[in-house]
N, C-alpha and C positions, 0 to 999 in steps of 0.2 A: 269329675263325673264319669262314671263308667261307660264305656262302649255297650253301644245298642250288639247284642251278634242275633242277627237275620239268620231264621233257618235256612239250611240248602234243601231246594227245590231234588226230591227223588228222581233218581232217571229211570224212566220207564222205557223200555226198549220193546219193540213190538215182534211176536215171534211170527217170522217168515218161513214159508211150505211153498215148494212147486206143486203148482195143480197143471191137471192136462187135458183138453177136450179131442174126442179124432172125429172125425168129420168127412163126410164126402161132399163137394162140390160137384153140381149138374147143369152142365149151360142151360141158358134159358135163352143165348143168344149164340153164335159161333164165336170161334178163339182163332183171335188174329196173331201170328207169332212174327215177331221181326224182331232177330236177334242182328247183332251187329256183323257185317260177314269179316270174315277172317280175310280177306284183302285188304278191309278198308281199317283193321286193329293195324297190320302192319306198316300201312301208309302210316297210321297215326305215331307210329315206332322208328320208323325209316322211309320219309320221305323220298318219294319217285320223282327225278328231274320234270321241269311243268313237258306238257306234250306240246310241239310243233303241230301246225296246221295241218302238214303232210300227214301227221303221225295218227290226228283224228281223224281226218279224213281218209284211210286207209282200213280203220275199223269199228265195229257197230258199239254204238253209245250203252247197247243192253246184251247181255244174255240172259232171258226169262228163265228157264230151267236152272240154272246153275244159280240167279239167285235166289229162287224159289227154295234151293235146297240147301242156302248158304242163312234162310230165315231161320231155323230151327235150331234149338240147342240138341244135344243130342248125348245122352246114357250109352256109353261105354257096353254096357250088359245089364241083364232086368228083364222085365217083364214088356218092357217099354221100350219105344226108338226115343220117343219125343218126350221133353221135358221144360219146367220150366223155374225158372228162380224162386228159390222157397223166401226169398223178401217181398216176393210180388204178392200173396194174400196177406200178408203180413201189412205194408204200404195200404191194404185197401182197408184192412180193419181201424189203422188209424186214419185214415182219412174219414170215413164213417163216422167216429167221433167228433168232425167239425160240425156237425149238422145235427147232432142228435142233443135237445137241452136234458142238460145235468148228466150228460155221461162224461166218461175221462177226458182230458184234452189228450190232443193228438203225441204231444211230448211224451204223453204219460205210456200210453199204449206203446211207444217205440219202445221206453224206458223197460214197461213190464211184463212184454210178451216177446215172444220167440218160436220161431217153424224151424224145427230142428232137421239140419241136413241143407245141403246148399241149393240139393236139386228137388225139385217135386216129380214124379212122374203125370205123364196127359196118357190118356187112353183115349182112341176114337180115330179114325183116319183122316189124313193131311189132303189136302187140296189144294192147286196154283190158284191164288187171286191176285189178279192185274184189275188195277184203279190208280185214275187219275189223282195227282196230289200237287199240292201247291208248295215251292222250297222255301227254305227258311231266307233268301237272299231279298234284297231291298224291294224288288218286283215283284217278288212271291211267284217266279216262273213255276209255270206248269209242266209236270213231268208222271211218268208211269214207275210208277211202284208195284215189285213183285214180290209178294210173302205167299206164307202158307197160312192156310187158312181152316181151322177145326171147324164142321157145322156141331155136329153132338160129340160130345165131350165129357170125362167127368176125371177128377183129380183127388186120392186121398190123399189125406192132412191127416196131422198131428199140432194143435197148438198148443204152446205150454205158455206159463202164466204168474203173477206172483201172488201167491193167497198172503192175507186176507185184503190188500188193495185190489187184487179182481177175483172175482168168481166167476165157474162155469156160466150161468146166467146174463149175466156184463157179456163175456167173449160171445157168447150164441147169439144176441140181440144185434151188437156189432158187426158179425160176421152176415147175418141176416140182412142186413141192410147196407153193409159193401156191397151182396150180390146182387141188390137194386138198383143202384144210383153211383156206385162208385164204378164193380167190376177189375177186370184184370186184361192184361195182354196190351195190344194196340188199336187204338180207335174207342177207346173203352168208354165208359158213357160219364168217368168224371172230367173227361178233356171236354166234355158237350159237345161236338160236332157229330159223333155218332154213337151207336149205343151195344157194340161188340160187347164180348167178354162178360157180359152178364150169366151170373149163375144162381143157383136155389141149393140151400144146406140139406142135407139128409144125414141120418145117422149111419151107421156104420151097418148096425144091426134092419134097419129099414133099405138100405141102398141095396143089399144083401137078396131080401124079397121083391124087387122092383125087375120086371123082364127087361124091360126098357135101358134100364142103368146095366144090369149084366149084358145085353146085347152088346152096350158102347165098351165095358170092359173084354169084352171078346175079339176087339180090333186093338190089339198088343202089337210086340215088335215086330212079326211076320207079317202085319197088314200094313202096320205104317215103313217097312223097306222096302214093300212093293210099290206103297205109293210114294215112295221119294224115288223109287228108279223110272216110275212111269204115270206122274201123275194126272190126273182127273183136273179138266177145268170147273171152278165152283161155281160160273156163272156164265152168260152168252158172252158178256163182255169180253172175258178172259177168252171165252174158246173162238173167239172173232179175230182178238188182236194178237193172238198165239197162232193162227193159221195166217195170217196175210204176214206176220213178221218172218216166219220161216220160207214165205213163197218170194219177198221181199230180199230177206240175204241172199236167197239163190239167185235171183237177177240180178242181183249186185254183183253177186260173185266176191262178198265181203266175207273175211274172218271174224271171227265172235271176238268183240275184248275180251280181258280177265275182268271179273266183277271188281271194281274199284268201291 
């Protein structure tokens, strides 16, 4: 008896296009920045012998300015001092997808979108915020943390995409609602404890007609070097515990560490 031959199944291949949406981001809450400081990448590179008792006790546990100025990434040249990781709207697009039914999964969004360029530029001026913070060690000791701190903000974007598994419409819904519930930076509102980094989408061509967004684009690199050489406290708190700490080393008659 003759063999059965089974047709073969056509292979259909599906043709792929980059699509691109640009975008401006507009807080809607302040941009908290804490970037890793360059003491403590080196510790993690080349470990410092542990410190003797003498050796703390000799000098102060903080220097507020210096890390305040050690939170920021910072652009070489631009338009801009201050910047921030182009995978951070990125992270907040796919997280957005956990929550939203029937949109992509969160793999998918890593898989098929991309912010091209490593750095994003921030517009809007820097400010020292000092807040209490609990450490990650078994007690969850209490300690001060010093970052900068953006109140208004705005960040333009380029997202790119893979047509036809996403369209512009997908990316803008998404992005829409990172800037509610996910956000960016630190303290952001998908860790849940506070609700930083929150922003609102505007187009390019609208962000353009807004006084409001051009005023924030008008605090460029010449306002944020002034305020990393001589910064503004962004609350009572900070400008409380920034005055008794400096009148405090002088009694001591303590030297600053280096930020570890």
């Amino acid at each position: 008896m003759a063999k059965k031959i089974e047709a073969e199944e056509p292979i259909i291949i599906t043709q792929v296009e980059e699509g691109s949406l640009s975008a401006v981001l507009v807080g809607r809450s302040p941009l908290v920045l804490n970037r890793m400081a360059e003491k403590a990448m080196q510790q993690l590179l080349y470990p410092s012998p542990k410190k003797t008792a003498a050796d703390k006790s000799a000098t102060m546990k903080h220097n507020p300015i210096e890390e305040y100025r050690n939170s920021v990434e910072r652009l070489p040249d631009g338009p801009t001092l201050l910047a921030i990781q182009s995978a951070a709207p990125k992270k907040a697009l796919a997280a957005a997808a956990l929550d939203i039914p029937g949109s992509a999964t969160k793999a998918k969004i890593g898989r098929l979108t991309w912010v091209p360029g490593q750095y994003l530029p921030i517009y809007g001026t820097p400010h020292i915020f000092m807040a209490i913070v609990r450490m990650a060690d078994m007690n969850h000791t209490p300690d001060v943390r010093t970052r900068a701190i953006v109140p208004q903000w705005a960040i333009p974007l380029s997202i790119n995409f893979v047509e036809p598994m996403l369209n512009p419409t997908i990316i803008l819904n998404l992005l829409v609602a990172a800037g509610l519930y996910i956000g960016i930076g630190d303290g952001r509102n998908q860790k849940g404890g506070l609700n930083f980094g929150q922003f609102e989408v505007m187009s390019t061509a609208v962000a353009k007609q807004n006084k409001d967004v051009q005023a924030i684009f008008a605090q460029g690199r010449n306002v944020q070097v002034a305020a990393m050489d001589d910064p503004e406290p962004y609350d009572t708190q900070t400008a409380e515990l920034l005055s008794w700490f400096e009148l405090e080393r002088k009694t001591r008659g303590k030297r600053i560490a280096a930020v570890a």
